[in-house]
C-alpha positions as CSV (number, residue, x, y, z in Angstrom):
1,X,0.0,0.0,0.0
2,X,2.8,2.1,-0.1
3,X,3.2,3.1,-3.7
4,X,4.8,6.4,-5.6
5,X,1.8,8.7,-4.8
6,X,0.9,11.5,-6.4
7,X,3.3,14.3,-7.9
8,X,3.2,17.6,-6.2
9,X,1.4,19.9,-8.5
10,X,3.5,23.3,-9.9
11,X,2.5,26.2,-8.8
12,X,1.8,28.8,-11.7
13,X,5.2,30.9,-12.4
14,X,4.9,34.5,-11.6
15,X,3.9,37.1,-14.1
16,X,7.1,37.6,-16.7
17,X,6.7,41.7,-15.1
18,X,7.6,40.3,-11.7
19,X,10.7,38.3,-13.2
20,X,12.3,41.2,-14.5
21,X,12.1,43.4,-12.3
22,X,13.6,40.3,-9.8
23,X,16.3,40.3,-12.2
24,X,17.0,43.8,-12.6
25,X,17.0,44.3,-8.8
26,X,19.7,41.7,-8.4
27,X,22.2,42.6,-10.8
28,X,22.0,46.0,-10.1
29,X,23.1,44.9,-6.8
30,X,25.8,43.1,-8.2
31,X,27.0,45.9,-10.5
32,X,26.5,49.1,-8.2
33,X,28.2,47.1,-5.7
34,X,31.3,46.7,-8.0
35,X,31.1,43.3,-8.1
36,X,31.1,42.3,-4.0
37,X,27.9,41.4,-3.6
38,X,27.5,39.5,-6.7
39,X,27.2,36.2,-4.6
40,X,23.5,37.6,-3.6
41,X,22.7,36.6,-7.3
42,X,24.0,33.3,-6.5
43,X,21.9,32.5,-3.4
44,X,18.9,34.0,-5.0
45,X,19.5,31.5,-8.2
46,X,20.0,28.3,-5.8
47,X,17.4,28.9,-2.9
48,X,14.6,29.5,-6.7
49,X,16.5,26.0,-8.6
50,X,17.1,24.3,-5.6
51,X,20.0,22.3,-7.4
52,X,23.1,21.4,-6.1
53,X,25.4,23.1,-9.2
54,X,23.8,26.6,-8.0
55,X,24.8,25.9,-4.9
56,X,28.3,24.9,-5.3
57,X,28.4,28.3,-7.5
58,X,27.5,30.4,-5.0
59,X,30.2,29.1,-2.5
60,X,32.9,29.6,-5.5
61,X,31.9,33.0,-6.0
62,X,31.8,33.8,-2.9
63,X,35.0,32.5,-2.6
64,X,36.3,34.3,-5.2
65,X,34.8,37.8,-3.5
66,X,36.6,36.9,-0.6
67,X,39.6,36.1,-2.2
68,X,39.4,39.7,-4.1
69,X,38.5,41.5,-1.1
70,X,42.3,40.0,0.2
71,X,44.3,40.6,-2.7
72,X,42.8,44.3,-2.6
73,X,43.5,44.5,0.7
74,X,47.0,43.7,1.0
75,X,47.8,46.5,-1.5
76,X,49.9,49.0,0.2
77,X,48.4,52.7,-0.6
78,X,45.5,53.8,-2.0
79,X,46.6,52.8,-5.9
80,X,46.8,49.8,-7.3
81,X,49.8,48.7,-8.7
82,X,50.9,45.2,-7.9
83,X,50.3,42.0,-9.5
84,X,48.2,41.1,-6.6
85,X,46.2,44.2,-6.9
86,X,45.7,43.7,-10.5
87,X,44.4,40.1,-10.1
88,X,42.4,41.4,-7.4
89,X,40.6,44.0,-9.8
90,X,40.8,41.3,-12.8
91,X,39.1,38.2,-10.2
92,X,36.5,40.7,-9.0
93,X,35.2,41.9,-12.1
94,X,35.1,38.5,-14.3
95,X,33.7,36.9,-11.7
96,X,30.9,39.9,-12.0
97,X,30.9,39.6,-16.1
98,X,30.6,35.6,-15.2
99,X,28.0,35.3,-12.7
100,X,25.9,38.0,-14.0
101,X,25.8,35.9,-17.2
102,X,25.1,32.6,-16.2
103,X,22.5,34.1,-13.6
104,X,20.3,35.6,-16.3
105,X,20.6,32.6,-18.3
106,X,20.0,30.1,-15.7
107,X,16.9,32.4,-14.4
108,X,15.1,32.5,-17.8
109,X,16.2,28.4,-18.2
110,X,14.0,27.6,-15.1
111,X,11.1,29.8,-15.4
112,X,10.6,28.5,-19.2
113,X,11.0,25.2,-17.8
114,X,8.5,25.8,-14.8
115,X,5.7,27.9,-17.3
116,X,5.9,24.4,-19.5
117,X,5.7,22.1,-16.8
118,X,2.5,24.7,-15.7
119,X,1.3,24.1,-18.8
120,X,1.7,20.4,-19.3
121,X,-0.2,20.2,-16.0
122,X,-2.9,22.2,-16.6
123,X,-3.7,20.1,-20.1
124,X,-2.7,16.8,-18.3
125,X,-6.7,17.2,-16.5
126,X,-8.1,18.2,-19.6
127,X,-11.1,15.4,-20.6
128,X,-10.3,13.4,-23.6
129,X,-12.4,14.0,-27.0
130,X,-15.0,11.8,-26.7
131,X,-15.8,9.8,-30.3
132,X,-19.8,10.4,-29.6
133,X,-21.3,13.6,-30.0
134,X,-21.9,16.1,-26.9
135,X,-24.7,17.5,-28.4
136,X,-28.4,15.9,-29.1
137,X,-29.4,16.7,-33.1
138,X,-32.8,15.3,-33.7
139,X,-32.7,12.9,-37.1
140,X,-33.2,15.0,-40.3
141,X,-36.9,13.7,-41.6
142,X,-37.1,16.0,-44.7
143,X,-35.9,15.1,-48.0
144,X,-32.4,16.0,-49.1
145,X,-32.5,19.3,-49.9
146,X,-29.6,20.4,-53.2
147,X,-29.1,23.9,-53.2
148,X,-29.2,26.0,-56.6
149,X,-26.3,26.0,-58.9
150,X,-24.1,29.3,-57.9
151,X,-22.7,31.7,-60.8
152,X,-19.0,31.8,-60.1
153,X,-17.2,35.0,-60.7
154,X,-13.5,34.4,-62.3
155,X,-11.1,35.8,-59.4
156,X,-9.8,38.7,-59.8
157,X,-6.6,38.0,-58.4
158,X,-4.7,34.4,-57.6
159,X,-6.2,33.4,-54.1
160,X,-3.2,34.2,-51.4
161,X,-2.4,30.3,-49.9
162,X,-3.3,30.3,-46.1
163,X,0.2,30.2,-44.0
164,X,0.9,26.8,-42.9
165,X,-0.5,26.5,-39.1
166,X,0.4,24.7,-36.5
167,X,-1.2,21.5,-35.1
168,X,-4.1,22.4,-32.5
169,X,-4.4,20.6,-29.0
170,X,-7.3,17.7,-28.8
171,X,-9.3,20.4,-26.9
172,X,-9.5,23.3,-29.2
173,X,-10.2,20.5,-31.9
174,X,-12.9,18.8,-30.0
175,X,-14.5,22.5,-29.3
176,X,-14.4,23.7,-33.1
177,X,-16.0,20.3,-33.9
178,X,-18.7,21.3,-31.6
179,X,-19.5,24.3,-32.8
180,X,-19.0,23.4,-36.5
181,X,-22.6,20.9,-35.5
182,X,-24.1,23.5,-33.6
183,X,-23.8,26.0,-36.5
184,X,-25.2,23.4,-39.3
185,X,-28.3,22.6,-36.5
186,X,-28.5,26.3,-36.5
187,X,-28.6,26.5,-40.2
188,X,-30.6,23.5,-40.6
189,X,-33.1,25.1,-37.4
190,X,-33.5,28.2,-39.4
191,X,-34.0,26.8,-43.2
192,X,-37.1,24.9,-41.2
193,X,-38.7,27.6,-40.0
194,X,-38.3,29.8,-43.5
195,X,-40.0,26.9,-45.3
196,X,-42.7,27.2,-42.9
197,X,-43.7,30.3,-43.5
């Protein structure tokens, strides 16, 4: 009796307005803080992915903060002019150019992912197209009615091919099937009542 269960359901991403201005708010903190606080891009990344590689990330860039702050440090003065100050600087700054990078990238990655996974979900309860009709259309008693011949008109133009489109879900298909009946009832409905008369 103790089987897999059921999968957590995703919760619905937030709104791609709130995203950006998330991201925006965190690398400006990396940039206007010249590159010593970009491991608070870092921990936002791996507490959102929850995934190990984030989180060994954010250790080695804050590690590499650290290790700028010393080489920065140890510079005698106020100048920098030593190799140690200049791999300081150099350290500092790629690891800004770096994690700034892979942070937007990794961001957008998982959101996408979560929105599909959202999506996937939401269809997943969707009722399958049923083969019988939904709808109740009483049997057609009249004779089969042929319309009259139509004069055509020569175009005045080559017809314009449709753009090719791209397959529908099973739900938008069972719904346009749907209405495609209702509208010939209609039709039929109507063309009744105008004999009638």
């Amino acid at each position: 009796m103790q089987g897999q269960g059921h999968a957590q359901p995703v919760q619905r991403p937030p709104h791609d307005a709130v995203l950006v201005l998330w991201r925006v708010v965190f690398v400006a903190t990396g940039l206007f803080s010249l590159g010593f606080l970009t491991w608070v891009m870092m921990l936002r990344l791996a507490v959102v992915t929850r995934r190990s590689v984030d989180y060994g990330l954010l250790v080695a860039v804050a590690a590499a903060d650290v290790l700028s702050l010393v080489l920065l440090g140890s510079e005698p003065g106020d100048d920098v002019h030593t190799p140690g100050g200049y791999l300081g600087i150099t350290l500092l700054f790629g690891t800004l150019l770096a994690t700034v990078v892979y942070y937007l990238a990794a961001d957008v990655r998982h959101f996408q992912r979560r929105r599909a996974q959202y999506a996937a979900q939401t269809y997943a309860y969707a009722p399958p197209a049923s083969p019988y009709t939904t709808g109740t259309v009483p049997p057609d008693t009249r004779p089969p009615h042929t319309p009259p011949p139509v004069l055509r008109q020569p175009p005045a133009h080559p017809p314009i091919p449709a753009p090719p489109q791209r397959p529908a879900p099973a739900r938008i298909e069972q719904v346009r099937a749907e209405l495609d009946e209702l509208s010939d009832y209609l039709r039929k409905h109507d063309g009744h009542h105008e004999s009638g008369r």
